[in-house]
N, C-alpha and C positions, 0 to 999 in steps of 0.2 A: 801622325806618321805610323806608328804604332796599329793602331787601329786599320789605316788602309792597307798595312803590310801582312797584316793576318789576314784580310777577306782574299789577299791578293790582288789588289789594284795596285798601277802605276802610283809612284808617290814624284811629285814635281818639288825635289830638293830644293832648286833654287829659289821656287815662290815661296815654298815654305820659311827658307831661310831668312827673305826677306821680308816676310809677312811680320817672323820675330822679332827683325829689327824696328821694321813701323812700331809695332806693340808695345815692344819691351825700351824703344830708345836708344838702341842700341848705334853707335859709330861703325860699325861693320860687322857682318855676320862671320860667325866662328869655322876656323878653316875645319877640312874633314878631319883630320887630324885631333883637333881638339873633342870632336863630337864622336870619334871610336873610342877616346879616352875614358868620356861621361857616360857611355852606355852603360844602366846596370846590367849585371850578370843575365838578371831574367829576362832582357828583351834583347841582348848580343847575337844570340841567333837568330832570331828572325830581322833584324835590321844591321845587321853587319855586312851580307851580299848588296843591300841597298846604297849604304855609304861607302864601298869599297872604289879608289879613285879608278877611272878609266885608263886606258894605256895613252899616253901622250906620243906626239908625232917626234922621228926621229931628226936629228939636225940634218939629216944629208934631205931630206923631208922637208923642211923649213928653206934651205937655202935654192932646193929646186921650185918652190912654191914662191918663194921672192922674188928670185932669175925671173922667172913664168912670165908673173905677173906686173913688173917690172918693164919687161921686154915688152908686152902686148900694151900697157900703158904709153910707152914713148912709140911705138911705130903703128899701132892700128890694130896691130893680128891679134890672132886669138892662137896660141899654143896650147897643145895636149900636155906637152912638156918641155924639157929645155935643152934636147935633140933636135925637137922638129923645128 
């Protein structure tokens, strides 16, 4: 990871994470959380924008995306949203 973050490639966290676990044996791969905690000092900067978590969907988010989905399951439509 290290390595593709210096040339500047995409790094695919999730293969990664679970390549370690195939390898190493691992029952589940370590949340981001844990793995901002292990970074040494010398490679924090360059692999800290890469583990930094994404912004998650808002509840009012969630429950228009359930509604939605929900509604076009039981009656046939397809909604934009949960107005139309």
């Amino acid at each position: 990871m290290v390595e593709l973050s210096r040339r500047g490639k995409d790094v695919d966290l999730n293969a990664l994470k679970s390549a370690a676990c195939r390898k190493y044996g691992l029952s589940r791969a370590r949340k981001l959380v844990e793995m901002i905690a292990a970074l040494p000092d010398s490679e924090r900067e360059t692999l800290l924008p890469k583990l930094r978590a994404k912004p998650v969907r808002t509840a009012s988010d969630y429950r228009d995306y359930f509604i939605r989905n929900l509604h076009d399951a039981l009656s046939g439509h397809t909604s934009a949203n949960v107005k139309t």
